[in-house]
N, C-alpha and C positions, 0 to 999 in steps of 0.2 A: 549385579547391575550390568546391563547390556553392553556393550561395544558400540559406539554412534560413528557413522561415518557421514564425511562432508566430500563432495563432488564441487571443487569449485574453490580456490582460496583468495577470489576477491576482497570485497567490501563486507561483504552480505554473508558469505562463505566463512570466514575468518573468522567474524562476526558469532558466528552458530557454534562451529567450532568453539570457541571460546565459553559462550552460555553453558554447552555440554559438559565440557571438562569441569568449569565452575559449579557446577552440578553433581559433580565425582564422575562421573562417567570417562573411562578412556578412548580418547578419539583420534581415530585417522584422518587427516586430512590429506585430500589428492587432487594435482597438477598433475597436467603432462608439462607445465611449464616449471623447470626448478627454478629459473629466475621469481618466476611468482611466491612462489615455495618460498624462498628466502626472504621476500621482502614483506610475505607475511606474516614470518617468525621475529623478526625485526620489530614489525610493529606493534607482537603482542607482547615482546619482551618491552618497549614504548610506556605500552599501557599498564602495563604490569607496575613499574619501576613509577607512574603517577598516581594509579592507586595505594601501591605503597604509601608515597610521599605527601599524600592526602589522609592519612590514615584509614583510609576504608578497608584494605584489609594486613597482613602481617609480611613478613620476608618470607616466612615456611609456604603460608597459602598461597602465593605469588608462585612461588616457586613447582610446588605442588601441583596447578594449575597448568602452570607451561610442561612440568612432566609427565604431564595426562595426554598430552598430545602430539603424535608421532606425524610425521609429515614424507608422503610419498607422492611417486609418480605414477605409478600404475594401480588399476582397478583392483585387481589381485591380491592388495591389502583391506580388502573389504569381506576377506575371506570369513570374519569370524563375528563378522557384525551381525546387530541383531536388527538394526534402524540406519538406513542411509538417506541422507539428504541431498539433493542436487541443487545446486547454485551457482549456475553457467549463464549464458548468454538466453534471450528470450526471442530463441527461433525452435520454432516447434518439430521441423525437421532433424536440427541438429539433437534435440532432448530426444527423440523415437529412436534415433542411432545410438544414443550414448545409452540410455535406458535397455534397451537391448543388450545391450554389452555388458549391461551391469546387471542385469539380470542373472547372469554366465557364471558372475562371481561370486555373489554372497548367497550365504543359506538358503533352503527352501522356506524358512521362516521367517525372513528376514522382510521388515517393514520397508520398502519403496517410496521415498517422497518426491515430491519436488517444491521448490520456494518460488514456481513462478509468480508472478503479479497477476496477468492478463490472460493466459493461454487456459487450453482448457482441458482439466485435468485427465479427463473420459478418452478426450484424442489422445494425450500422452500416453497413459495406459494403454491404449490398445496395443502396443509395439509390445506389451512383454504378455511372454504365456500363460502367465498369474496372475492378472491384474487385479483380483480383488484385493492381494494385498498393496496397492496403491494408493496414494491419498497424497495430498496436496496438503503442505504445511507453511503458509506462505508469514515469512515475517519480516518487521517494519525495522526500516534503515534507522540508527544503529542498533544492530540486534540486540547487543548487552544491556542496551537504553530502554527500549519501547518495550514495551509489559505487553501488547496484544500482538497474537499469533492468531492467523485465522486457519484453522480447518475443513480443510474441503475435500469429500468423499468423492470421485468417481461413479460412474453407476454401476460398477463393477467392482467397486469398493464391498466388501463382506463387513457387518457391525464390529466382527471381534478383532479386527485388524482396527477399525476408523475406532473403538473405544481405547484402545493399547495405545495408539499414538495421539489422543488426546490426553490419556493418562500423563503419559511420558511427559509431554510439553508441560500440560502441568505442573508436576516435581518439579519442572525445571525455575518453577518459581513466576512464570508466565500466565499469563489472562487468556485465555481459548476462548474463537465464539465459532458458531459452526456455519457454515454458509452451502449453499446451494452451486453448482456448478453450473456457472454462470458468466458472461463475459464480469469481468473487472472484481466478483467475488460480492463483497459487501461494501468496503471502503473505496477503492478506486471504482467502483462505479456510481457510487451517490455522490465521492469527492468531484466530479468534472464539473457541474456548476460555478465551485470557486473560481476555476479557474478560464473555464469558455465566457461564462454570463458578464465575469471583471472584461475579458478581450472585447465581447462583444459592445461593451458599452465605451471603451476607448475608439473601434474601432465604427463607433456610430459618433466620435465626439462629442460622446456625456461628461466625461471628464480626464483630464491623464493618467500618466499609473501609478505616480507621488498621490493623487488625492484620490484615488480607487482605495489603493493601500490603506491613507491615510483612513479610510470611513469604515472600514471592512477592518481594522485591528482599534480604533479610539472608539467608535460608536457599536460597532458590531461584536467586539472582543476579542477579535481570533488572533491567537498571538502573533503571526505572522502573516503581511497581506499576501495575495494572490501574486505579485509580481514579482516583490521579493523572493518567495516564495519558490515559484517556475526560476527564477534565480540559482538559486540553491540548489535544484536536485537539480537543475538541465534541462534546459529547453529541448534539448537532443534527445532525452529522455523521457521528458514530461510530454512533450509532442508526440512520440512514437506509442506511448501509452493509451491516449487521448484517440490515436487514430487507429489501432486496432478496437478498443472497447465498440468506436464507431464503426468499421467493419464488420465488427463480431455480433453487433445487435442489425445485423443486416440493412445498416446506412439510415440509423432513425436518429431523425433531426434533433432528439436532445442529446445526442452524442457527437453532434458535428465539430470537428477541431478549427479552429483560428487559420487562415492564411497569415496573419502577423504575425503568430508562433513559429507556422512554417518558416517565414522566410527569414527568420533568424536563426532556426534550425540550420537552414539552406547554408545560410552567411556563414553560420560556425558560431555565432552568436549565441553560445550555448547559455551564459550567465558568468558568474562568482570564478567557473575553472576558466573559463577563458577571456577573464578580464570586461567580459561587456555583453549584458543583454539586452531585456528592460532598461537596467542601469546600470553607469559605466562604472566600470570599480578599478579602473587604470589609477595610478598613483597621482594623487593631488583631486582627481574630481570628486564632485560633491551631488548630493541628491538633490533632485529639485524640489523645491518647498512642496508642499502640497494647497490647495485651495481648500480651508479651511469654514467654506460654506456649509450651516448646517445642516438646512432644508434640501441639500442636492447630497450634502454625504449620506442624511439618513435615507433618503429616495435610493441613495448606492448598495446599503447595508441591508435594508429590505427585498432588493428585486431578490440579491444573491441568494439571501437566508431561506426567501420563499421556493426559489428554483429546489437549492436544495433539500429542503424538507417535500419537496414535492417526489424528489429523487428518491427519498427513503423512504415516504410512506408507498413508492411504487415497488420498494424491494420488498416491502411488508405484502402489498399486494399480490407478488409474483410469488410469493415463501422462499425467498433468498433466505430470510433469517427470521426469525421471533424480534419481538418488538427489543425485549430485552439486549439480545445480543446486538443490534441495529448502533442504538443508543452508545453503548460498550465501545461498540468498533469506531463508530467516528469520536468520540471523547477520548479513547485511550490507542486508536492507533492514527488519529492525527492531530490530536489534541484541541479538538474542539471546544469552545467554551462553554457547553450546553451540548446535550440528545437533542438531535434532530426534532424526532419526535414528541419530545418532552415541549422541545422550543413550540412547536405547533399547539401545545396545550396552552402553551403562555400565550402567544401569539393571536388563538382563537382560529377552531378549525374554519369556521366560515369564513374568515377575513384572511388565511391562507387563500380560497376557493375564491373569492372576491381579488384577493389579487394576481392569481395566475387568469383568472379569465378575464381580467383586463389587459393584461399582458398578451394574450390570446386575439382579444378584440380589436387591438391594436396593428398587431406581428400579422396575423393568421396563419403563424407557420406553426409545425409539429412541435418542436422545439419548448412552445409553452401550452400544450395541451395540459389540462388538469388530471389528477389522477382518480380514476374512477372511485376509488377509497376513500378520500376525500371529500369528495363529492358526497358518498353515500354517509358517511360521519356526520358532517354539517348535515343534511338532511334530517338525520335521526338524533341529533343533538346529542352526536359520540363523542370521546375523548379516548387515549389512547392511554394503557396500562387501565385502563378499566374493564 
């Protein structure tokens, strides 16, 4: 069984680290930071000691697990690995530096990842002199938790490298879909609807962000609304996402970010870690009710559903991904209530097309242009998985 190296012992980092070892695999995990170091081994011993006490798994396995993995400072412990993963910061420059260097260290056969979200993988690569064995293995916060791993080949990517390391993730007990190298991949780029089309509609005064939420998880089903939501991960996050996807597709209007994002961005008005986004979560306040009208929530939970099924039949259109994996990645890497796709079947392709092009009739911006695909389905009286 290989040697797995982690670049990175954040959230996400740790996170990997941890799935490998839990997999048997022996893994290096590397900081130049030891304060990181520590307070990452801290918190796997944390985790450890609640699984225990949950019964999910024994005191040997627990144990077993933490002694799978060595924790260092320098590259240099990558010397014997066969698979390394990077899980740093998502600035493209500093990945080309660090990849380079880490190229220096591990074998000539050694698989090259990176977990970004948004960048793109082909640029990354080019910094090293191998690149075919680079690929992109990007996975969903918290790694131990979320079952889908998306794989994304470079175009320098070689098949027997991108087959080896979908192999691997696999064993790892993980859901692989494969995706085209693309801004945002599969899921963060079909996901931005949720969260622009809910902005846009607060910030046109369709409704607040208690009864956006409220229509978009009671009527729509998604277990978590859109505000809550940019809550959670970080407006500081979720924003910076949002607005490279939209630079990286060369400033097209379905991918435009919020100024009301921003400027809570701006504020520090991150969410949940800093006490107050959307909603304040300082000690004593309360969530504002939401407006429990039907005919305006369900008006709320359609615009959203329809944007984004628009978004995914356009990644079907582009060959981001097969129908099947489409489906896969938004159900199990963000836990949607329903495939996109599928939704459109329920839905009725034509009365998608009827309501982006009233949307369209409306707006006349880019933003709700229809997807050619669509169009051409409802035409010939297609369905999708047929």
């Amino acid at each position: 069984m290989i040697k797995v190296g982690v670049l990175g012992s954040g959230s996400m980092g740790s996170g990997i680290a941890q799935v490998a070892a839990t997999a048997g695999h022996d893994v290096v995990l590397v900081d130049n930071n030891p304060d990181a170091l520590n307070n990452a081994k801290s918190k796997l011993t944390k985790i450890m000691n609640r699984l225990v006490e949950k019964g999910r798994i024994d005191e040997q396995t627990a144990a077993d697990i933490q002694g799978r993995i060595s924790y260092e400072t320098e590259m240099d412990a990558f010397a014997s690995c066969g698979l390394v993963i990077e899980a740093i910061i998502e600035d493209l420059g500093i990945k080309k530096t660090v990849f380079a260097k880490m190229e220096e260290a591990v074998p000539a056969d050694c698989i090259i990842a990176s977990n970004t979200s948004s960048l793109s993988i082909s640029a990354i690569g080019s910094a090293l002199n191998n690149p075919e064995r680079f690929v992109g293995i990007h996975f969903f916060n918290p790694a131990p938790l979320m079952k889908l791993v998306e794989i994304i080949p470079a175009l320098q990517t070689t098949d027997a490298y991108l087959n080896t390391a979908k192999e691997t993730i696999d064993s790892w007990g993980k859901l692989t879909v494969l995706a085209k190298d693309t801004p945002g991949f599969i899921v963060n780029r079909i996901a931005r609807p949720f969260y622009s089309e809910a902005l846009r509609m607060y910030d046109e005064g369709v409704a607040d962000f208690a009864t956006i939420d409220w229509a978009l998880t009671e009527i729509a089903g998604f277990r978590m609304g859109p505000f809550t939501l940019m809550d959670y991960i970080g407006n500081d996050i979720n924003y910076k996402v949002t607005e490279t996807v939209y630079t990286s597709f060369f400033y097209d209007g379905r991918f435009m970010p919020s100024f009301t994002q921003k400027r809570l961005a701006d504020s520090g008005y991150y969410g949940r870690k800093a006490g107050k986004g959307f909603f304040d979560y300082s000690e004593g306040a309360e969530i504002p009710a939401p407006n429990k009208d039907m005919q305006l929530g369900q008006m709320i939970a359609d615009r959203v559903v329809v944007m984004l099924i628009n978004l995914a039949a356009d990644a079907l259109f582009m060959n981001v991904a097969n129908e099947t994996d489409i489906d896969l990645a938004m159900t199990k890497g963000v836990n949607y209530p329903k495939g996109l796709l599928a939704w459109a079947n329920e839905i009725g392709i034509q009365n998608c097309v009827d309501q982006m092009d009233a949307l369209y009739d409306e707006y006349r911006e880019e933003r709700y242009r229809c997807c050619p695909l669509l169009r051409r389905m409802a035409k010939n009286g297609q369905t999708f998985f047929n």
